[in-house]
C-alpha positions as CSV (number, residue, x, y, z in Angstrom):
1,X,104.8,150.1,-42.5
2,X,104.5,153.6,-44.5
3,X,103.6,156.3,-43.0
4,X,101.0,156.5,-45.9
5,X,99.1,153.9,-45.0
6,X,95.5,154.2,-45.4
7,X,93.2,153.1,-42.4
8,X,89.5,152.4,-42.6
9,X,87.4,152.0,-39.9
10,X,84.6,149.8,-40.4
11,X,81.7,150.3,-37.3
12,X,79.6,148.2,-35.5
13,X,77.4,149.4,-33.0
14,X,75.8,145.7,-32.2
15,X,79.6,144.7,-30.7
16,X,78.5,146.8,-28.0
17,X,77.2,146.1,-24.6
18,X,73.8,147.6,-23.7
19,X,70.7,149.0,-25.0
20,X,70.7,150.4,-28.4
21,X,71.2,154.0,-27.1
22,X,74.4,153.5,-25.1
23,X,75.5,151.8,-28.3
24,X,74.5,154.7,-30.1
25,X,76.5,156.9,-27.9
26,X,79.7,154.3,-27.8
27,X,80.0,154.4,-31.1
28,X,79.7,158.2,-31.9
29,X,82.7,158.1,-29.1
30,X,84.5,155.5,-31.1
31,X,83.9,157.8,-34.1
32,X,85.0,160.9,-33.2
33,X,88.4,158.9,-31.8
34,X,89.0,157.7,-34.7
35,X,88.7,161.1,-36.1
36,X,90.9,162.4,-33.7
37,X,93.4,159.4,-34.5
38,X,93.4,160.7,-38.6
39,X,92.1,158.2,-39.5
40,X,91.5,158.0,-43.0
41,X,88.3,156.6,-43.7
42,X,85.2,155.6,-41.6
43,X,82.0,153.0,-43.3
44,X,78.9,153.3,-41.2
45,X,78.0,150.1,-42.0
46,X,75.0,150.1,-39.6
47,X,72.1,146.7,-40.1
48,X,69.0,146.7,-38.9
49,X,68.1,150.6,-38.5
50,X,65.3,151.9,-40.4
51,X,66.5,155.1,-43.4
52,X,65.4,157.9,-40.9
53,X,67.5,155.9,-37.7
54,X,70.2,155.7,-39.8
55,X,70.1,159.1,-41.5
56,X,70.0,160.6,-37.8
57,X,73.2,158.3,-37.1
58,X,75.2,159.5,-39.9
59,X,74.5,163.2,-39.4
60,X,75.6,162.6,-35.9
61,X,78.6,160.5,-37.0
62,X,79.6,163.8,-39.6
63,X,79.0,166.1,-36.5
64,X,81.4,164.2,-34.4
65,X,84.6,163.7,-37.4
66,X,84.0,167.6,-38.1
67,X,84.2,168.4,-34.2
68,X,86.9,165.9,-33.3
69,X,89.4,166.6,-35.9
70,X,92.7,167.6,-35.0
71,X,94.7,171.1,-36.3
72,X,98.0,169.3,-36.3
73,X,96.7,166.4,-39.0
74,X,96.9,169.0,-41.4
75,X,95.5,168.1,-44.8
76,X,94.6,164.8,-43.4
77,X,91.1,164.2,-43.0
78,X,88.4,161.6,-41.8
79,X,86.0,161.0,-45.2
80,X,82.6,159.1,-44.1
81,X,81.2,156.8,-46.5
82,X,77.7,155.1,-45.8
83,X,77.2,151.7,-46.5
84,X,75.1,150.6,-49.7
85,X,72.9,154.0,-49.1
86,X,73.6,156.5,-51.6
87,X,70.4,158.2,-50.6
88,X,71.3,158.8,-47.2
89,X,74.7,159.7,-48.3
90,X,73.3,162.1,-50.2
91,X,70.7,163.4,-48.0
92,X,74.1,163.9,-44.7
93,X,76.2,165.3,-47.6
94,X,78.5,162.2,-45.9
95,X,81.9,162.0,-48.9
96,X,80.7,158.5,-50.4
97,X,79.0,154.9,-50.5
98,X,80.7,151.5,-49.6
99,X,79.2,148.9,-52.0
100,X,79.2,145.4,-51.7
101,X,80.4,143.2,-54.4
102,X,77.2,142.3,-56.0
103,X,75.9,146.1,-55.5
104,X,75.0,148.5,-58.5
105,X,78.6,149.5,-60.2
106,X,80.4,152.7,-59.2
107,X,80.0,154.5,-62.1
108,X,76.2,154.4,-61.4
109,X,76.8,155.5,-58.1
110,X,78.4,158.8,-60.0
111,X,75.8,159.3,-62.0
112,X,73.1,159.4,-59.7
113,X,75.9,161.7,-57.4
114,X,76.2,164.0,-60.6
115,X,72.3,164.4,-61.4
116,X,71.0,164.6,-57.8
117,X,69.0,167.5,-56.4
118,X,69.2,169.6,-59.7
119,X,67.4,173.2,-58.5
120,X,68.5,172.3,-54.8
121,X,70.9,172.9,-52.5
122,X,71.9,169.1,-52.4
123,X,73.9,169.1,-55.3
124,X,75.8,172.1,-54.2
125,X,76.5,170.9,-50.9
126,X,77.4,166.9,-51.5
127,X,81.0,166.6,-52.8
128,X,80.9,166.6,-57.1
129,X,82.9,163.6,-56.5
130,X,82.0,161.2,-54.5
131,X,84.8,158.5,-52.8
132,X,83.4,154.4,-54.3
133,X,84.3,151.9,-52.1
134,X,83.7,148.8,-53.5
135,X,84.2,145.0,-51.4
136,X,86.0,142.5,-53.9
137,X,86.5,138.8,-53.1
138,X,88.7,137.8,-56.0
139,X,91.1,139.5,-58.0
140,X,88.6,139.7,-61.1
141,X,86.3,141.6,-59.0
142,X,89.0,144.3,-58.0
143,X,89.5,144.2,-61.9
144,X,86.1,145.3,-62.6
145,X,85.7,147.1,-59.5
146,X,88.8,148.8,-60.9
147,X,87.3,149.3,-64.3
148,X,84.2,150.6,-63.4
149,X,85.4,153.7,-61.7
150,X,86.2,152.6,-58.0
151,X,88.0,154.8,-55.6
152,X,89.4,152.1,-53.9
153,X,88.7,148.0,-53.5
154,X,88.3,146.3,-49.6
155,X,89.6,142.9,-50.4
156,X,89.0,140.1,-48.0
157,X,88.5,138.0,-45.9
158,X,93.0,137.5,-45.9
159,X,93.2,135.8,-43.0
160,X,89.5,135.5,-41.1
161,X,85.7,136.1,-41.9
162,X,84.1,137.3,-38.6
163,X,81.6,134.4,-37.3
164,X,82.0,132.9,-40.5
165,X,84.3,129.6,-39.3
166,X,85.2,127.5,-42.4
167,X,84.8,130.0,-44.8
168,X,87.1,130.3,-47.3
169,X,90.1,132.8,-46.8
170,X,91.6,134.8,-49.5
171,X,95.4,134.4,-48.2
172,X,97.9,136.5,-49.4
173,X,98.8,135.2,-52.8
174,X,95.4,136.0,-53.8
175,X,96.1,139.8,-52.1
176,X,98.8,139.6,-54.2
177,X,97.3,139.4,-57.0
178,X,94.8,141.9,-56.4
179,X,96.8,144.7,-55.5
180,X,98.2,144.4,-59.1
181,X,95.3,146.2,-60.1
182,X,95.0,149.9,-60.9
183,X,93.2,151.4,-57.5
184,X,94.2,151.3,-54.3
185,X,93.5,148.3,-52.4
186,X,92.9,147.6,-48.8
187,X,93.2,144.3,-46.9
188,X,90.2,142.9,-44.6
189,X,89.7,140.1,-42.6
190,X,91.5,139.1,-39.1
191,X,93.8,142.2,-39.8
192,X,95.8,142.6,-36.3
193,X,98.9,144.4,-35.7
194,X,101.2,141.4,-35.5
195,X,100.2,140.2,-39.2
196,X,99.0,143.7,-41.1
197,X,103.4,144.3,-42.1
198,X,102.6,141.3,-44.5
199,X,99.3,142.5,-46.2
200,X,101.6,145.6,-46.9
201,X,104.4,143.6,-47.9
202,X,101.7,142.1,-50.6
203,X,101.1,145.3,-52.2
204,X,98.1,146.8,-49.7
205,X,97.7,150.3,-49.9
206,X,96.0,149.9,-45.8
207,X,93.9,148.4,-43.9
208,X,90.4,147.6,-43.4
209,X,88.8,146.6,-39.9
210,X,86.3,146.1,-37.4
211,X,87.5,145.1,-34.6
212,X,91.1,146.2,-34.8
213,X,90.1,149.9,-34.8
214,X,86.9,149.3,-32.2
215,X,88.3,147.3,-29.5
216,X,91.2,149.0,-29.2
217,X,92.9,152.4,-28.6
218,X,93.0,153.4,-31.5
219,X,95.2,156.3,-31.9
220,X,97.5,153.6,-30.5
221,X,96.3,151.2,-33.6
222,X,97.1,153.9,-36.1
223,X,100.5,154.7,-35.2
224,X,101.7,151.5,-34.5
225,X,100.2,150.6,-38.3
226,X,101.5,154.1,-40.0
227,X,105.3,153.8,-38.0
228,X,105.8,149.7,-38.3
229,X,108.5,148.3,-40.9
């Protein structure tokens, strides 16, 4: 597997044991390992907290990357992107939004990024170019998502949809296909070391996960992915 692979972790504080703080506190932990561990990209992808819970998560999930990253990564960097929220994106000065596939299109998302907090200090402080996410389920939507100004496309589920059984998987024709397309695009679903050489070997540019990432050690998780052939 190239050593440029790109790695996104995808959190989940409810796959924690415990009351909601000592989730809270596990997942910063898991956070600011995965900083540590370069890797690339982290989606706070956080249900059921109200906007001021979650704000107060993601400025604590930006405090942690920034505090945790490691000298010897060099230029590589941990980017946080908040899921479907561009106003608490906005508001943590976190480097993008994750959209789902039926969400507002990316170039939207710029806009509003481009003509926020005109006379404030937002604008000044939120990256002039935010990173777009977008989850695609079919090759046409990595097209569009594609077309419509998307950093990158999450396509899935490849090989499992999480509590989902008898949902219809992707497979790796369709992955295939989709990595045809002109942005980066990342495999999801059921992603485990022993089958993420062959999402590559379709034409993913990484890998997106949950659980990979969370329930293991995952500086482990990223070398083994960045070093495998």
């Amino acid at each position: 597997m190239p050593a440029g692979c790109l790695l996104y972790y995808i959190t989940d504080r409810t796959a924690f044991s415990g009351d909601e703080s000592s989730r809270r506190r596990r997942l910063l932990d898991k956070i600011a390992e995965a900083a540590r561990a370069g890797v690339d990209y982290i989606q706070l992808r956080e249900k059921g907290l109200t906007t001021r819970e979650l704000e107060s998560l993601a400025r604590e999930a930006i405090r942690v990357i920034r505090e945790s990253r490691e000298p010897a990564h060099g230029p590589r960097r941990t980017a946080l992107l908040i899921n479907s929220r561009t106003d608490v994106a906005l508001a943590v000065q976190a480097d993008g939004v994750h959209l789902r596939s039926d969400d507002v299109p990316p170039q939207e998302i710029r806009a509003i990024w481009e003509n926020c907090g005109v006379g404030t200090l937002a604008r000044d402080l939120s990256p002039r170019n935010p990173l777009v996410g977008v989850s695609c389920h079919s090759p046409a939507e990595v097209a569009q998502a594609a077309a419509n100004g998307a950093t990158f496309g999450v396509f899935g589920p490849v090989f499992e949809k999480k509590n989902a059984l008898g949902a219809k998987l992707a497979g790796l024709e369709l992955l295939y296909q989709a990595c045809q397309e002109k942005i980066p695009v990342l495999a999801l679903g059921g992603i485990t070391l022993a089958n993420s050489h062959s999402c590559v070997e379709a034409g993913a540019a990484g890998i997106a996960a949950i659980r990979l990432f969370q329930e293991n050690d995952i500086a482990e998780v990223a070398h083994r992915l960045r070093q495998r052939t």
